[in-house]
C-alpha positions in Angstrom: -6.9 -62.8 -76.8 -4.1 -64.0 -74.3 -4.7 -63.4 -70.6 -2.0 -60.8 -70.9 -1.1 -59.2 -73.8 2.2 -57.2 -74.5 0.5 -54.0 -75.9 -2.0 -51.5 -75.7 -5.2 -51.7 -78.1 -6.7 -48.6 -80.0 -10.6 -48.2 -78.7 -12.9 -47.4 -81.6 -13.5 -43.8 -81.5 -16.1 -42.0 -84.0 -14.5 -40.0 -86.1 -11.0 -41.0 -85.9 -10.3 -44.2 -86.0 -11.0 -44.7 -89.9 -8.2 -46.9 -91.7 -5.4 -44.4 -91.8 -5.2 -44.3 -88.3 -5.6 -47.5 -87.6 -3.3 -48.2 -90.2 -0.6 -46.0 -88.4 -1.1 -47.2 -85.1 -0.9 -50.7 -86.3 2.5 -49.8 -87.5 3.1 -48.2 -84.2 3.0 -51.4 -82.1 -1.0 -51.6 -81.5 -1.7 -54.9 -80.2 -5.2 -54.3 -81.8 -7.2 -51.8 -83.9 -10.7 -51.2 -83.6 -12.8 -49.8 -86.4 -15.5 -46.6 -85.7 -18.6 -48.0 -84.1 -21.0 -49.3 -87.1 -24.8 -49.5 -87.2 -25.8 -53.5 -87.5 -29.1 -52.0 -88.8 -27.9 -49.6 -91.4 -25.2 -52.7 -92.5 -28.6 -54.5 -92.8 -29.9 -52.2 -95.2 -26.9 -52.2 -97.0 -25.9 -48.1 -96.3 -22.7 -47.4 -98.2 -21.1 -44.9 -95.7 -21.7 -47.5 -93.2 -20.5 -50.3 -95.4 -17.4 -48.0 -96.4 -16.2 -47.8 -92.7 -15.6 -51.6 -93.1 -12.5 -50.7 -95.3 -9.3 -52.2 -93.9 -5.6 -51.6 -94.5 -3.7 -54.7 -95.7 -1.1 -53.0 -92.8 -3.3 -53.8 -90.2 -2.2 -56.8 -87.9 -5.0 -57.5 -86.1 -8.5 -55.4 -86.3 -12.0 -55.9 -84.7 -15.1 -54.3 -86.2 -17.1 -52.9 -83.7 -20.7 -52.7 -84.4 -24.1 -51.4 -82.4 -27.7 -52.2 -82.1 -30.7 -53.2 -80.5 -32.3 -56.1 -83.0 -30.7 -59.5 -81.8 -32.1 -60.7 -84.7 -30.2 -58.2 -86.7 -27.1 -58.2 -85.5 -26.4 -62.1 -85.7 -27.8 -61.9 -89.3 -25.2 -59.0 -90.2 -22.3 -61.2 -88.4 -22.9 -63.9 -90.7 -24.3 -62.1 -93.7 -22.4 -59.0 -94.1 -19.3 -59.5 -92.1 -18.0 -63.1 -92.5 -15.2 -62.8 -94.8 -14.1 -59.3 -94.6 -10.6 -60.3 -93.3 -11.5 -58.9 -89.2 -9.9 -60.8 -86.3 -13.3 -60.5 -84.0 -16.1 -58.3 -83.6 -16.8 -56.0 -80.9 -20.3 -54.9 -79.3 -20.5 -51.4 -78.5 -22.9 -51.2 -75.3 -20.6 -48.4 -73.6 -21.4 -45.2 -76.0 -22.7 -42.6 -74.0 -24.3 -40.3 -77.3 -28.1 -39.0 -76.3 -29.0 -40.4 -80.6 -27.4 -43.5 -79.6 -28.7 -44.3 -76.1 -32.4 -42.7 -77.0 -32.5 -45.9 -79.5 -32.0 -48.6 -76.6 -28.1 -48.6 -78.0 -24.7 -48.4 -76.4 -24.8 -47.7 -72.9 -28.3 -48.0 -72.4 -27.8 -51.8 -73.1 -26.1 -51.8 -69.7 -29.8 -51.0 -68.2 -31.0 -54.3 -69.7 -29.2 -57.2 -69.1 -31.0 -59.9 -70.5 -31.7 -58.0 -73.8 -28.0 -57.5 -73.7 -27.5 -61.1 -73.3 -29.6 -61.8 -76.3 -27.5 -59.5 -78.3 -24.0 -61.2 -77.8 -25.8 -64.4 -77.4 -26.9 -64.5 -81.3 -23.6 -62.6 -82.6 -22.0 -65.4 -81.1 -23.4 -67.8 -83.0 -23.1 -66.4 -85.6 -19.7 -65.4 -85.8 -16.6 -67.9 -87.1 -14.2 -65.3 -84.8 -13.6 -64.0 -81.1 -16.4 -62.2 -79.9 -15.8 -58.6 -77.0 -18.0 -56.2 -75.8 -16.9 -53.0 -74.9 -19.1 -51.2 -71.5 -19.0 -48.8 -69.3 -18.8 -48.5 -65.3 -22.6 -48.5 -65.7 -25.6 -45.8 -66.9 -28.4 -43.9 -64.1 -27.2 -45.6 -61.5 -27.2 -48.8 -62.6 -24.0 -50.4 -62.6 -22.3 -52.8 -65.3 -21.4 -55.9 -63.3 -24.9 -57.7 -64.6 -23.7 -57.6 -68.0 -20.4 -58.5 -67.1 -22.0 -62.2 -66.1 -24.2 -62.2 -69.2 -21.3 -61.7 -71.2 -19.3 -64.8 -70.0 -22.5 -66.7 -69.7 -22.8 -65.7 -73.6 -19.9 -67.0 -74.7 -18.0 -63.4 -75.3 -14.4 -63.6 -75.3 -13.4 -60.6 -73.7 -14.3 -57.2 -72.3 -13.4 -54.1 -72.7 -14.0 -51.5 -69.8 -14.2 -48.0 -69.2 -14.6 -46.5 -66.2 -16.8 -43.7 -66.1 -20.5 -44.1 -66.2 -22.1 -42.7 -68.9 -23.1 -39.8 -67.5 -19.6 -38.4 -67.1 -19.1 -39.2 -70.5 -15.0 -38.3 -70.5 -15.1 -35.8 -67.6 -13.2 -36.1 -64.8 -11.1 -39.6 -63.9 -11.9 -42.9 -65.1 -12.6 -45.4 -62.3 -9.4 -48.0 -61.8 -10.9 -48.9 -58.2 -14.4 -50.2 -60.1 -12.1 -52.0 -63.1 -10.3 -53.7 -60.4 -13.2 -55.0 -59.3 -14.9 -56.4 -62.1 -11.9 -57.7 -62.9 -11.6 -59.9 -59.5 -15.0 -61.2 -60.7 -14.4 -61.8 -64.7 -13.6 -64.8 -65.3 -12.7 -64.2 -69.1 -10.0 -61.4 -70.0 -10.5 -57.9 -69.1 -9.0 -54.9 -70.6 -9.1 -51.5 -68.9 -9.6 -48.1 -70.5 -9.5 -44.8 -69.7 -7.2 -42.2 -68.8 -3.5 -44.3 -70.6 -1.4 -41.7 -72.1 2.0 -43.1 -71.8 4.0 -46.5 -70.5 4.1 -45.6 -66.8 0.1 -45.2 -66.8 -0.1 -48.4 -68.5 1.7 -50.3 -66.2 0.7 -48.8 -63.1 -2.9 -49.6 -63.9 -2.2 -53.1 -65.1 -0.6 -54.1 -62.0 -2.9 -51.8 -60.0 -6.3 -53.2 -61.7 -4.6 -57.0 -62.5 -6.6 -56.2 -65.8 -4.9 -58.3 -68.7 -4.2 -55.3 -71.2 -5.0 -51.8 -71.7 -7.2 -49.7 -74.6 -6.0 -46.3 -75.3 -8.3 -43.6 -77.4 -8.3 -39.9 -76.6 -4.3 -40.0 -75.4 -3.7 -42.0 -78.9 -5.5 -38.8 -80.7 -2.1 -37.0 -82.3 -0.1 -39.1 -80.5 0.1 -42.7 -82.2 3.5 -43.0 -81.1 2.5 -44.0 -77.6 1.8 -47.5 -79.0 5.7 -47.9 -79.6 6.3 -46.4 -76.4 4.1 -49.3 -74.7 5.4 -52.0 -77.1 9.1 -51.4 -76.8 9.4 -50.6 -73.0 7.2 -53.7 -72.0 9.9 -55.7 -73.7 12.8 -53.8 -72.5 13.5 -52.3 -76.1 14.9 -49.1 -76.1 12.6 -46.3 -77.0 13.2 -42.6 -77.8 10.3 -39.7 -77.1 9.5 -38.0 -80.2 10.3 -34.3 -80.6 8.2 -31.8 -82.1 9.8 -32.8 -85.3 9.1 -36.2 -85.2 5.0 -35.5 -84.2 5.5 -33.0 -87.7 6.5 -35.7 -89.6 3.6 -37.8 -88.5 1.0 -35.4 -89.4 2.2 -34.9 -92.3 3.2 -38.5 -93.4 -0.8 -39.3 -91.8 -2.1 -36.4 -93.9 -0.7 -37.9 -97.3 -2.5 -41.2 -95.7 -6.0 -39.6 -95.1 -5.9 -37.7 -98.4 -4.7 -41.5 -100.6 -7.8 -43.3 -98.6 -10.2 -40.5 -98.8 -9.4 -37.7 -101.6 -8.5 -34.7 -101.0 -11.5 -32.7 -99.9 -12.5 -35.7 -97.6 -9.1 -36.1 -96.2 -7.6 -32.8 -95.6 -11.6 -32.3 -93.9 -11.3 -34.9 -91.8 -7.6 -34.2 -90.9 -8.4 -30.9 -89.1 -9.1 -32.5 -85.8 -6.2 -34.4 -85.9 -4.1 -31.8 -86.4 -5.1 -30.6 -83.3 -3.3 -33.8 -81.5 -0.5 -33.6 -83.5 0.2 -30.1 -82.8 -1.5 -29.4 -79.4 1.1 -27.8 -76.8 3.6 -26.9 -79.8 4.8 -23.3 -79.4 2.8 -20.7 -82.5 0.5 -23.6 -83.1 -2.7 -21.9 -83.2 -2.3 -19.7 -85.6 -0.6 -22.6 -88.0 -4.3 -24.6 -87.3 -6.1 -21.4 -88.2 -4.4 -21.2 -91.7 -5.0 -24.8 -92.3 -8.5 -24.3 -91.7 -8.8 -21.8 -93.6 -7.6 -23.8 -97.2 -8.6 -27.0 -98.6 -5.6 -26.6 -100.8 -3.7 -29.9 -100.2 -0.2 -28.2 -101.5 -0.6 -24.7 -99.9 -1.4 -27.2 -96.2 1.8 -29.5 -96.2 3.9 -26.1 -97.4 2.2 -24.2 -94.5 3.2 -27.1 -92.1 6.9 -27.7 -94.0 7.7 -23.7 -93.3 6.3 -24.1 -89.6 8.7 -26.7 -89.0 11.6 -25.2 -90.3 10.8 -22.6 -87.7 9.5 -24.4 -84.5 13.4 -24.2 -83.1 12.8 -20.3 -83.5 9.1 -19.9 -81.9 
């Protein structure tokens, strides 16, 4: 990780950012992909859903595995045990998920509560791993806030941090907290990386310069809308970049679809694609009643012609 780096990163977000995505927004310009959070402990027993989120694209340029849990113990055993070798660039520690299943086990954001059981946590994947090690927090959890962990993490040896900012209780409501990211990152003194709230170039840079945070993560505004990793790529180098039309966010869905189904099958993939149809095609004119007909089929032919006819008509809608 550079101090500043000339791209945004994909966050991990359950339930979307499997290896077609990623895959995609790799090929978009993502400085970084992150894989869906992944229980250390159910890696430890050896779980094969678990295990199968592990799978990355030989497209990908540069992808962390994030991973959650409690057991010190555990999670430096499943660094070196289960993970060494699987082609990742670093690992991530998730202590920022605000889920009730996930902070009732002493995981995510509750970490934040407990600093020094924190610091034993990143302390043993460090040693245990051969690559970069990151953390990705929150602004802080019952009004504790994060800035504790923040210096167990550099005492740790982490490389990074990732930060969002909203506490956990606001989960993703209202704004994210640039004024609280600007401060942490006045104390860091390893690389910071803001999140929360990017959906195009001119957030980016305003909250770069604003926050003097080294890069940006992007997850909801990447969500049917991959394309704003070339947006942030090409304009930070002066390249010249084009907005894509309602066509062009088509295209993608479709072209991400054929992706989902080669990865997953086609009951697994046209499933899982449902939600991310709604990205693609949220604010297009008719849309609705094109997602209620796709929900209503698991037909992979009779959902690409359902979206081919709708684009030969969005210019009349």
């Amino acid at each position: 990780m550079k101090d500043k780096i000339q791209g945004a990163i994909l966050s991990p977000l359950a339930g979307y950012t499997d290896k077609a995505f990623r895959e995609i927004c790799s090929d978009m310009g993502a400085y970084m992909t992150v894989t869906e959070m992944v229980s250390a402990k159910a890696l430890y027993y050896d779980d094969k859903k678990s295990r199968d989120l592990l799978a990355i694209s030989p497209k990908e340029k540069n992808v962390a595995v994030q991973i959650f849990g409690d057991d010190p113990d555990i999670m430096g055993y499943v660094v070196r045990e289960k993970l060494k070798g699987l082609g990742f660039n670093s690992i991530d520690i998730n202590m920022g998920c605000p889920a009730p299943k996930i902070v009732k086990n002493n995981c995510g954001s509750a970490l934040l509560k407990d600093p020094d059981l924190a610091y034993s946590i990143m302390k043993s994947v460090v040693e245990n791993s051969t690559v970069p090690v990151s953390i990705k927090i929150r602004k802080g959890i019952d009004g504790v806030d994060s800035l504790a962990v923040v210096k167990a993490a550099e005492k740790a040896g982490i490389s990074y941090i990732t930060l969002h900012g909203r506490t956990r209780e606001e989960y993703y409501k209202g704004k994210a907290d640039w004024d609280y990211i600007k401060k942490i990152a006045q104390e860091v003194k390893i690389p910071l990386i803001g999140n929360g709230d990017v959906t195009s170039y001119e957030d980016a840079i305003e909250k770069i310069n604003y926050s003097k945070v080294a890069g940006v993560s992007i997850g909801r505004g990447a969500i049917g809308n991959p394309f704003i990793f070339k947006e942030i790529y090409n304009r930070f180098r002066g390249l010249e970049y084009k907005k894509p039309d309602y066509k062009d966010r088509i295209e993608m869905a479709l072209y991400h679809l054929d992706l989902n189904v080669k990865y997953k099958g086609y009951r697994q993939g046209i499933l899982e694609m449902r939600k991310q149809f709604m990205g693609y095609f949220k604010s297009m004119p008719a849309s609705k009643d094109l997602r209620d007909k796709i929900n209503r089929t698991m037909d992979y032919e009779e959902v690409k012609k359902l979206i081919a006819d709708y684009e030969l008509n969005i210019d009349k809608a």
